[in-house]
Steps between C-alpha positions, in 0.01 A plus 500: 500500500223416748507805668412650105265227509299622814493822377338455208244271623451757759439769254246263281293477853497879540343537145218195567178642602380411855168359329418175402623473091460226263714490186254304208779327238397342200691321253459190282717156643869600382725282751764553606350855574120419583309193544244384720460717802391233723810268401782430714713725174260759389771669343821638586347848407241436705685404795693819467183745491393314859843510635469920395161551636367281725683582766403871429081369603464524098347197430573330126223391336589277135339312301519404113342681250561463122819768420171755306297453751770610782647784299148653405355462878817671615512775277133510596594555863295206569827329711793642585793335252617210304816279513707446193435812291793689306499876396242503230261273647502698821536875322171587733617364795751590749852317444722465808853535438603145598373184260426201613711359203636507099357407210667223296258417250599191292334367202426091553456265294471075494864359439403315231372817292708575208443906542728735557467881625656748288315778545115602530415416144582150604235480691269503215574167377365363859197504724644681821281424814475857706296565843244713472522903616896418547792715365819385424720774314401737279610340199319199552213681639430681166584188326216334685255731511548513087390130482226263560427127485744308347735742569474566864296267734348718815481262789282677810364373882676492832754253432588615107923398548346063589251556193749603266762298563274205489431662184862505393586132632172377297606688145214723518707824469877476390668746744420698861640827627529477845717653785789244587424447881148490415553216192742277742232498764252416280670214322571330854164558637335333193738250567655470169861448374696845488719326235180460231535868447725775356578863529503635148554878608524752829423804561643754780240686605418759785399395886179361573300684794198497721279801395267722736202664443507861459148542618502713869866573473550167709699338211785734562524464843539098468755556245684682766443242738620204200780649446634555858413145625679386206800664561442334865473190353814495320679628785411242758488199287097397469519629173756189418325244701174556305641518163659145621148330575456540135855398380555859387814756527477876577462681162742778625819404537 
């Protein structure tokens, strides 16, 4: 298995360019998968894009962006990807084949709230607190982009996951879509009690990936490269030990 190991990593160096490359990734904070890139746990998907290319000479460059911001400048070509994209937020970018995880999108809300999900017309009797530019599903997508203020509350900035769920623990909105890793991360790092909140409904949705730039034909190539140093990864264990830094289990199983 380490022989299969070497091999691919030896392939990924044959398809890295000689020059000097630097990767630009942009993303708004979303730990477990990105946080600050100067912190001792940027991310576990930002570990695993260094692990990939750094030792390559392709130098990673992130840094957080509001979610718009990142997906306009990279459809732009103004930097070369984004972490935590899915299909139709990425549908003109490059996708690799491997994801850097699944979407379990629950629906949260305070203990003590006497709501109940039934289906999307439930959500009319609430204020649901959303992040700005973000898709969820394509149900609740359309239901969201049918409503306004009460309705739907559009929280934006860097950090949009802390400002909503202060939102949430305050009573200013009534409910929060959110990915699960993502919500668990952000109720310990906010320091509050995971037990003053609920799951009223979850989702299954598709994998969540980082997206290239199609601009110069590069984002191909680095899709290439993902995808081999992941199956690298997986095959000599890193893949497990960073995934453990963030109390997380490989998605495929």
């Amino acid at each position: 298995m380490r022989a299969n190991a070497l091999a691919i990593l030896t392939l990924c160096f044959a398809l890295a360019s000689n020059a000097a490359e630097n990767i630009r990734l942009r993303a708004d904070l979303w730990m477990p998968f990105d946080g600050d890139p100067a912190g001792e746990k940027p991310g576990y998907a930002v570990e695993i894009v260094r692990k990939i290319f750094v030792p390559q000479g392709i130098t990673i460059d992130f840094q957080i962006m509001p979610w718009g911001d990142a997906l306009q400048a990279a459809n732009a070509g103004e930097i070369e990807g984004v972490i935590g994209a899915d299909r139709s937020e990425a549908a003109r970018l490059v996708v690799p084949t491997e994801s850097i995880g699944q979407y379990r999108v629950g629906i949260y809300a305070l203990k003590t709230s006497p709501w109940k999900y039934e289906n999307l017309g439930s959500l009319e009797k609430i204020r649901l607190g959303v992040q700005l530019d973000y898709k969820y599903w394509d149900a609740l997508d359309a239901y969201i982009s049918n409503h306004r203020e009460p309705q739907v509350i559009r929280i934006g900035g860097d950090n949009p996951i802390e400002a909503a769920l202060a939102k949430l623990k305050a009573g200013e909105i009534d409910a929060l879509p959110e990915t699960e890793s993502v919500f668990a991360w952000a109720v310990s790092d906010a320091g509050y009690n995971g037990a003053d909140f609920r799951t009223a409904f979850v989702h299954e949705g598709e994998g969540i990936f980082i997206a290239f730039a199609s601009e110069g034909g590069r984002g191909a190539r680095y899709a290439r490269l993902f995808d081999l140093g992941m199956k690298a990864l997986r095959q000599n264990g890193d893949l497990r030990k960073i995934l453990a830094r963030y109390g997380q289990t490989d998605w495929q199983k």
